[in-house]
C-alpha positions, -999 to +999 in steps of 0.1 A: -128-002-656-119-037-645-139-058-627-119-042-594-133-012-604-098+005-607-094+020-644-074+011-670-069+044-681-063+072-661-064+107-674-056+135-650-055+175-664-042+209-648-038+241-664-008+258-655-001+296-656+032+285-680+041+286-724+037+247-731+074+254-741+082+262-709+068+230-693+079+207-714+116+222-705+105+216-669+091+176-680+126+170-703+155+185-687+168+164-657+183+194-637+148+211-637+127+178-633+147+171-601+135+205-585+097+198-588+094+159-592+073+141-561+050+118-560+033+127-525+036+145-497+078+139-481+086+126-514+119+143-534+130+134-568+168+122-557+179+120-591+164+122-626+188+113-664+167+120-694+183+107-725+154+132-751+152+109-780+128+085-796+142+047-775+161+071-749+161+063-715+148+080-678+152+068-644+142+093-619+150+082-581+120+087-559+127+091-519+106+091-491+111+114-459+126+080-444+126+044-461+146+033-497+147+049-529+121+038-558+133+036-593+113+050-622+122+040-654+110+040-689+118+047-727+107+078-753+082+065-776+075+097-790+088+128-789+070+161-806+083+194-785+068+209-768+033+193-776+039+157-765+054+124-748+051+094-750+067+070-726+071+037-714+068+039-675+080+011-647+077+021-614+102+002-590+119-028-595+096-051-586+066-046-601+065-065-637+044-041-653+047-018-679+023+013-684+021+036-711+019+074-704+012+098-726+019+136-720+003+164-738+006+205-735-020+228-749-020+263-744-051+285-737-049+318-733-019+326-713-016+294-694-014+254-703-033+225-703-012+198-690-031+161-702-020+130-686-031+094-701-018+067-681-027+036-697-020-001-684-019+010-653-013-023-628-042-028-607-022-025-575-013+017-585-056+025-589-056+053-560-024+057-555-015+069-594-044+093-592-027+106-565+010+105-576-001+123-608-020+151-589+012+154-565+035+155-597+011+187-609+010+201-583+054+200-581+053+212-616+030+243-609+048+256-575+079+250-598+066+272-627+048+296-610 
């Protein structure tokens, strides 16, 4: 924790009813990603380009019910299908900093652990990315399920 008390490490986990193979097609393939991606309530992913290789790109275009687009960007670290990514992560253009997220799928019995580390995370996004990655697992499972 900071002295704000917000972390600097998030970690948020679902199990889906889903093969980890399956979500990680869901997480990786833009035409998919675009049908499930929000980030809260009114929120539709407008766009999403995944180049899936180690220094690929993403952007995935965020919109509101009303208001502008916000840009997500980032860069593949690490790529190990269909077990885990690792990412660089910007969200919108004006915020200078750079997170780290890390995204892991284990299946148990039928269904998926999905395990989200969020590291870096600029102090302004505390509540808010606790609540952006609960809204983007909760797409993922209407999505898959």
């Amino acid at each position: 924790m900071t002295s704000e008390g917000v972390p600097e490490v998030l970690r948020i986990k679902r199990v889906i009813p889903a093969t980890k193979e399956r979500l990680f097609q869901a997480w990786t393939q833009p035409e998919q990603l675009r049908r499930w991606w929000t980030i809260g309530e009114g929120w539709r992913a407008e766009f999403a380009e995944v180049d899936l290789r180690v220094g690929g790109k993403f952007r995935v275009g965020n919109k509101p019910r009303s208001g502008e687009s916000v840009l997500l960007t980032g860069e593949f670290l690490e790529i190990e299908p269909p077990d885990r990514l690792v990412y660089t992560w910007q969200f919108g253009l004006t915020n200078p900093g750079q997170s780290l997220i890390t995204v892991e799928f284990k299946e148990m019995g039928g269904a998926t652990e999905v395990s989200i580390t969020h590291e870096h995370s600029p102090r302004d996004m505390g509540p808010g990315a606790v609540a952006g990655w609960e809204a983007i697992l909760e797409g993922l499972n209407s999505y898959v399920g």
